[in-house]
PyMOL CGO cylinders between C-alpha atoms (Angstrom):
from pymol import cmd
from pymol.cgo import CYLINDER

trace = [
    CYLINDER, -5.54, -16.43, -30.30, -7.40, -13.03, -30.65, 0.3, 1, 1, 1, 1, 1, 1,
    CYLINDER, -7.40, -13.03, -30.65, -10.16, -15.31, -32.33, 0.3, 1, 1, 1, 1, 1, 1,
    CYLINDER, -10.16, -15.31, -32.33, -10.48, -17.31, -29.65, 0.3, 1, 1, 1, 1, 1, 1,
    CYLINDER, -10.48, -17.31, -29.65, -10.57, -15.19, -27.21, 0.3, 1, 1, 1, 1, 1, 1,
    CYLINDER, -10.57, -15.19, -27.21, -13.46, -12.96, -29.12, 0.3, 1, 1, 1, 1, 1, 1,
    CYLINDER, -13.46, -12.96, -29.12, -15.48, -16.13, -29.39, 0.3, 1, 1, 1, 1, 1, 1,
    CYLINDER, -15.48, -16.13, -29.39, -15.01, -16.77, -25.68, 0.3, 1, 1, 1, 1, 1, 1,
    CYLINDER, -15.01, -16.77, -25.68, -16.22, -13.48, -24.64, 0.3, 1, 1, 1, 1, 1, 1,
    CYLINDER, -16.22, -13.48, -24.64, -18.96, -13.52, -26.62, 0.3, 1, 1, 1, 1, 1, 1,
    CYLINDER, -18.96, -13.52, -26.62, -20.08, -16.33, -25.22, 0.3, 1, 1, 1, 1, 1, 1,
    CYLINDER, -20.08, -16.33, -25.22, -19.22, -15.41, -21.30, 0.3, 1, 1, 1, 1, 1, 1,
    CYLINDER, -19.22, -15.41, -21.30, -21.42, -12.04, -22.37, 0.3, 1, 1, 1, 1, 1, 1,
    CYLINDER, -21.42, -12.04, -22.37, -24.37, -14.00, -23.18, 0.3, 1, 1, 1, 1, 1, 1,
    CYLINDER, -24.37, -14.00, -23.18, -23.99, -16.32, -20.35, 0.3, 1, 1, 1, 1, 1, 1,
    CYLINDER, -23.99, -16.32, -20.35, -24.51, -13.08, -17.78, 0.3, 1, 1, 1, 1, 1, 1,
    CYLINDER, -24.51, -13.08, -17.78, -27.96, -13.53, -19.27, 0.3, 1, 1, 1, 1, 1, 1,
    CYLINDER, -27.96, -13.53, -19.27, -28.54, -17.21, -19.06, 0.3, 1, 1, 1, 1, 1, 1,
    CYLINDER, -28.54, -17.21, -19.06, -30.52, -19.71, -16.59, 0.3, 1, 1, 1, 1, 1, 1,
    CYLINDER, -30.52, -19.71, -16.59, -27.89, -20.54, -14.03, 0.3, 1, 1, 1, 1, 1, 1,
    CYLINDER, -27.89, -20.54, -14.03, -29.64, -24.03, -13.97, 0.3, 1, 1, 1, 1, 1, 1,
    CYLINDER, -29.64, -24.03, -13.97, -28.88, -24.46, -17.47, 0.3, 1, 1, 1, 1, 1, 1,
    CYLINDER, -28.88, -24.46, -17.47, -25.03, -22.83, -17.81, 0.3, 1, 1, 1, 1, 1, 1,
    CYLINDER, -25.03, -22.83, -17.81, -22.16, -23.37, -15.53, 0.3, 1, 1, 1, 1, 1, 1,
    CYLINDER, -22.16, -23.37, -15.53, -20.85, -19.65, -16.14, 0.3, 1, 1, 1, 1, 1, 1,
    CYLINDER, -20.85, -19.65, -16.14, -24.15, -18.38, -15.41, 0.3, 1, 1, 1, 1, 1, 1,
    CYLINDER, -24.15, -18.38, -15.41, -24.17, -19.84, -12.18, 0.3, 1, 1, 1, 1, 1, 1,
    CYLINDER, -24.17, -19.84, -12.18, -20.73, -18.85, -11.13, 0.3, 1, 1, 1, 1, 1, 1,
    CYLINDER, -20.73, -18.85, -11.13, -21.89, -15.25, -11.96, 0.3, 1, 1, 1, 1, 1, 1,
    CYLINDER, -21.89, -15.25, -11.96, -25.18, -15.52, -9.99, 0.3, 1, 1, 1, 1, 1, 1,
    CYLINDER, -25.18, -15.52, -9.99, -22.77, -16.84, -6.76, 0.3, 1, 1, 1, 1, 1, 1,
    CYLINDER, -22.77, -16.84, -6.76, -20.86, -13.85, -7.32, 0.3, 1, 1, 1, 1, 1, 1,
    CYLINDER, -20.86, -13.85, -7.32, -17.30, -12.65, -7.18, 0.3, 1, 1, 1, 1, 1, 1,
    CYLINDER, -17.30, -12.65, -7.18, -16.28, -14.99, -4.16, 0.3, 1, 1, 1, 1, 1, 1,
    CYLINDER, -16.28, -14.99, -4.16, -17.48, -17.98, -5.98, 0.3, 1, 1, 1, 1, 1, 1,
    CYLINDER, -17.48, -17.98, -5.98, -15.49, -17.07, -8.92, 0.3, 1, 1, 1, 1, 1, 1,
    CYLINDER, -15.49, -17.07, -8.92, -12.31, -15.83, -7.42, 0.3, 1, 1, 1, 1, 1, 1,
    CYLINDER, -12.31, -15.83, -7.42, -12.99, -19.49, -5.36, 0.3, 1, 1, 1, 1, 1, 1,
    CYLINDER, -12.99, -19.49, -5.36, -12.59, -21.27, -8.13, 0.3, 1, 1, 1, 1, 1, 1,
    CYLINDER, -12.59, -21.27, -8.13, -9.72, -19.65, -9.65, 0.3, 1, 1, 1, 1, 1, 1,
    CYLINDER, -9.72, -19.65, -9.65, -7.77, -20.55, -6.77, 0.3, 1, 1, 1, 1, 1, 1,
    CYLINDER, -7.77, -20.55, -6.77, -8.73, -23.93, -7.03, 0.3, 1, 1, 1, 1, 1, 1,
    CYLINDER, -8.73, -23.93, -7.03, -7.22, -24.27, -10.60, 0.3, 1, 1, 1, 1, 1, 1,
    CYLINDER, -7.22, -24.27, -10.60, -4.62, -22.68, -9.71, 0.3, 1, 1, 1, 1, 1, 1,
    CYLINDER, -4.62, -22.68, -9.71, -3.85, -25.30, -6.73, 0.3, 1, 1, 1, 1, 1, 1,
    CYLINDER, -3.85, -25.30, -6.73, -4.54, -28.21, -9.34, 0.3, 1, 1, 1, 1, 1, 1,
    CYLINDER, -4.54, -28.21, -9.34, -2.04, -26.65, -11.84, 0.3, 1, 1, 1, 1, 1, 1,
    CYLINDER, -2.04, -26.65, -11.84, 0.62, -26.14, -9.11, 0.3, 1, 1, 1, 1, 1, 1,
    CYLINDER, 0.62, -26.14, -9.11, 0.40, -30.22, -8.14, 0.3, 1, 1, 1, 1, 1, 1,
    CYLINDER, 0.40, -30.22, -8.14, 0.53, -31.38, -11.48, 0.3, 1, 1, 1, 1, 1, 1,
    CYLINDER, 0.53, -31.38, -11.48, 3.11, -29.19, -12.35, 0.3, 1, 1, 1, 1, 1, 1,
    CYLINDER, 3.11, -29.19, -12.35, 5.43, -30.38, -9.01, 0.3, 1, 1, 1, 1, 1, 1,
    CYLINDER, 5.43, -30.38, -9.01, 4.31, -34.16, -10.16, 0.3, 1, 1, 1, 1, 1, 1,
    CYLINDER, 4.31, -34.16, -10.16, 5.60, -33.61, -13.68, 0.3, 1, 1, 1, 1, 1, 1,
    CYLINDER, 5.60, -33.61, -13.68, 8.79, -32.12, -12.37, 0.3, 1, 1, 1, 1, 1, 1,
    CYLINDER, 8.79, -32.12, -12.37, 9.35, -35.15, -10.39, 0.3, 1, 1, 1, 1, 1, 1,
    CYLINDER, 9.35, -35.15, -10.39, 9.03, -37.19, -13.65, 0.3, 1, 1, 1, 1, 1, 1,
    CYLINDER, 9.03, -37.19, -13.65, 12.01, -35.21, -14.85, 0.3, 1, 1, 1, 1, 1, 1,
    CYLINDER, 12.01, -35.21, -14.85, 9.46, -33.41, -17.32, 0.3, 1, 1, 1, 1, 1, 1,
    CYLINDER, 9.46, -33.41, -17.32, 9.31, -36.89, -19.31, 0.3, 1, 1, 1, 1, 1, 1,
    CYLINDER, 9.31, -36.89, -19.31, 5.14, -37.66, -18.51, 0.3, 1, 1, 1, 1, 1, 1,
    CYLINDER, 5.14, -37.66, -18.51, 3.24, -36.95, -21.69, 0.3, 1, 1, 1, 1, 1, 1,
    CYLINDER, 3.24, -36.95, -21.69, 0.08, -37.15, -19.39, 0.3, 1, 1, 1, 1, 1, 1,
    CYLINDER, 0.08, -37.15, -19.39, 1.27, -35.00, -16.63, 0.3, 1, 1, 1, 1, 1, 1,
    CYLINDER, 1.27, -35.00, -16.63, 2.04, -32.54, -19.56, 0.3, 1, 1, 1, 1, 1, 1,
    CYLINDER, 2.04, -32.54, -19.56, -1.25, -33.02, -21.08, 0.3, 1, 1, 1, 1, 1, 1,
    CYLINDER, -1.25, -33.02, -21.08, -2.65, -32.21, -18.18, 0.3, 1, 1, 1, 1, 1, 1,
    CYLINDER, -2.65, -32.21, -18.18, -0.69, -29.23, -17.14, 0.3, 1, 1, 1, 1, 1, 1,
    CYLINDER, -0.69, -29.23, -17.14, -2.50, -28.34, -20.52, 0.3, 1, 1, 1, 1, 1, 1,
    CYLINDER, -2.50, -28.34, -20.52, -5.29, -28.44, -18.96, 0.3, 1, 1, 1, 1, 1, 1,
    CYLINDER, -5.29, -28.44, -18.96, -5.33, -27.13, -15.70, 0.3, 1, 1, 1, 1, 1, 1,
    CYLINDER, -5.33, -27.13, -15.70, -4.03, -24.05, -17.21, 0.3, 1, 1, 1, 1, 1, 1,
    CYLINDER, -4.03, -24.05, -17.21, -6.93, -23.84, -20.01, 0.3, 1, 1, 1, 1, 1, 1,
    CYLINDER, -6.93, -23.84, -20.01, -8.93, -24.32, -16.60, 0.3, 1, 1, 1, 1, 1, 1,
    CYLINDER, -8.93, -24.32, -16.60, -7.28, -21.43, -15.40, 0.3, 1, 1, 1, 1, 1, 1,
    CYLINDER, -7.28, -21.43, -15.40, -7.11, -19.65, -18.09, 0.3, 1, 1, 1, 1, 1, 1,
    CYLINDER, -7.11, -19.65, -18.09, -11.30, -19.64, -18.70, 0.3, 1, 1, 1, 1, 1, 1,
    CYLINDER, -11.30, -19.64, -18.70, -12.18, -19.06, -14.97, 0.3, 1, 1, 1, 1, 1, 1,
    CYLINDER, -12.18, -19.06, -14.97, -9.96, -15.75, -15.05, 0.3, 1, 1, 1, 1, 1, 1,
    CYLINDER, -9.96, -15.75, -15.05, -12.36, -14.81, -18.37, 0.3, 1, 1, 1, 1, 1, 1,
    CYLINDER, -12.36, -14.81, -18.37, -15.08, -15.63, -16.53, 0.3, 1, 1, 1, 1, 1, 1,
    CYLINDER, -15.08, -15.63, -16.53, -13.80, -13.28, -13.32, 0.3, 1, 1, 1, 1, 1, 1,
    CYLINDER, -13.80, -13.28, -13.32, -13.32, -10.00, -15.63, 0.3, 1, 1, 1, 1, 1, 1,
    CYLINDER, -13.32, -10.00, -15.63, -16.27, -11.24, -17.32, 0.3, 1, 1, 1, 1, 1, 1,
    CYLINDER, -16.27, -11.24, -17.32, -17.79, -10.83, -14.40, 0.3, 1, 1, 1, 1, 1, 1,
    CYLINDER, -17.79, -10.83, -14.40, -16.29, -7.16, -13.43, 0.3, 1, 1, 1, 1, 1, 1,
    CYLINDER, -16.29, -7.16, -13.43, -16.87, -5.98, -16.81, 0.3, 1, 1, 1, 1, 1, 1,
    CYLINDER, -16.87, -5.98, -16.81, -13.31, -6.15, -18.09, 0.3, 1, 1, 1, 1, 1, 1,
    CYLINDER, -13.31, -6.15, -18.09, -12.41, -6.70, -21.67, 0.3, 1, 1, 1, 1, 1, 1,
    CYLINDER, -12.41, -6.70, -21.67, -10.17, -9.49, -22.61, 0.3, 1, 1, 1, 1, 1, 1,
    CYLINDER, -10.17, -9.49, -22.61, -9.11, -6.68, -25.39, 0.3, 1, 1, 1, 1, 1, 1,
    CYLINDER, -9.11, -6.68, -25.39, -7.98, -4.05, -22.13, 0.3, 1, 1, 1, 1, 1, 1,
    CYLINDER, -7.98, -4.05, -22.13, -5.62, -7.18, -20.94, 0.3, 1, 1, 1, 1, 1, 1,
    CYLINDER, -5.62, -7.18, -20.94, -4.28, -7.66, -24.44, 0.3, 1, 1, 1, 1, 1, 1,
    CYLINDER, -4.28, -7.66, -24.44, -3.22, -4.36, -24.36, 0.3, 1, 1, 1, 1, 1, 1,
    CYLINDER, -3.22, -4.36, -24.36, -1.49, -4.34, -20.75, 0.3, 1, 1, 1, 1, 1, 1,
    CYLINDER, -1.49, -4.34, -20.75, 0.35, -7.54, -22.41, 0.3, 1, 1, 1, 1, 1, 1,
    CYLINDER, 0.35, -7.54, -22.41, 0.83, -5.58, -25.27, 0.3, 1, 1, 1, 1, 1, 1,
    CYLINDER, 0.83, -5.58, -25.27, 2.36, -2.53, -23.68, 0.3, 1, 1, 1, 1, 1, 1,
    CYLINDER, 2.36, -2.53, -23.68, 5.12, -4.85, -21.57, 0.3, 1, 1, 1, 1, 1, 1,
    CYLINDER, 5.12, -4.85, -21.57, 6.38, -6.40, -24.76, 0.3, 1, 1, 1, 1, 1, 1,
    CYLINDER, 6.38, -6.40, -24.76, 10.34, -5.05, -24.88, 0.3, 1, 1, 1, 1, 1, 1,
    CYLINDER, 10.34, -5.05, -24.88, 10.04, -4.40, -21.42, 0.3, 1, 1, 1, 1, 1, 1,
    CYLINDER, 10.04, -4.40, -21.42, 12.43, -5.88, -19.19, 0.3, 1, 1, 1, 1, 1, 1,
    CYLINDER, 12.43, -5.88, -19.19, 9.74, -7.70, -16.33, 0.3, 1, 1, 1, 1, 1, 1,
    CYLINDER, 9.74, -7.70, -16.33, 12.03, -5.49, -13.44, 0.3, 1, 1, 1, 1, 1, 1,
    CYLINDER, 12.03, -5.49, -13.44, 11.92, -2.49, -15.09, 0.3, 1, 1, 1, 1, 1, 1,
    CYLINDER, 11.92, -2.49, -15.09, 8.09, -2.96, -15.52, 0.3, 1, 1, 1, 1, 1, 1,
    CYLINDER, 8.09, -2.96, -15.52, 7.53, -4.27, -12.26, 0.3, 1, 1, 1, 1, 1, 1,
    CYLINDER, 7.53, -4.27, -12.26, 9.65, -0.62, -10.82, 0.3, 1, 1, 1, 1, 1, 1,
    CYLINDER, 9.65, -0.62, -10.82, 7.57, 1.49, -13.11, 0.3, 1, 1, 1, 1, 1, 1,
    CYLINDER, 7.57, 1.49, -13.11, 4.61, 0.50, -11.20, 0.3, 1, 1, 1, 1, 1, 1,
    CYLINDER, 4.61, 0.50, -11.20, 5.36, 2.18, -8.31, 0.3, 1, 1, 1, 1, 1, 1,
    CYLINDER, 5.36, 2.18, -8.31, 6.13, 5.84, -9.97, 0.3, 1, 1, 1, 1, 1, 1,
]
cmd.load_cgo(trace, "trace")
C-alpha cells in the first residue's frame, strides 16, 4: 500500500503545478480548499447510499459491493488530494495510524483530550 500511496503523491505533487484545463486535481487545487473539502463530502454522501442500499440487499449485491469499492477509492483520493493541498504527507498520516495500532479506539479517543 505504501507503494501506492508514494506513487499517488507524487503525482498529486506535480499536479499543484499543472494546467487546471488539462488535470482534474489541478483544478480542484486552483478552486481551493472549499472546492476540495466540497467534494469530499460528496463521496462521502455517495458511499453512505450505496452502503445503506447494499445493507438492504442483506450484503448479497456483488455490484453494490463493487461499488462501495469505489466510492471509497473516491474517497479515499479526494482526502489525498485535500492534504495534498495543505501540504500534509500521506507518510505523517501513516504514522498517526501507525501510533494507534494496540490502542484500544476509547483509550485513544480519551488520550486526546490530556
Amino acid at each position: 500500500m505504501d507503494k501506492i500511496l508514494n506513487k499517488l503523491f507524487l503525482i498529486l505533487k506535480t499536479r499543484k503545478k499543472s494546467d487546471p484545463k488539462k488535470s482534474y486535481v489541478s483544478s480542484l487545487y486552483n478552486k481551493g480548499i472549499k472546492k476540495i473539502l466540497k467534494k469530499i463530502k460528496e463521496e462521502t454522501n455517495e458511499l453512505i447510499i450505496v452502503t445503506k442500499k447494499f445493507k438492504e440487499k442483506n450484503y448479497k449485491d456483488n455490484f453494490l459491493r463493487y461499488e462501495i469499492i469505489k466510492e471509497t477509492a473516491d474517497l479515499w483520493f479526494h482526502t489525498l488530494i485535500c492534504i495534498s493541498y495543505l501540504d500534509i504527507l500521506h507518510t505523517e498520516i501513516l504514522e498517526e495510524l501507525s501510533s494507534r495500532i494496540g490502542i484500544s479506539g476509547i483509550e485513544e479517543k480519551n488520550n486526546r483530550f490530556k
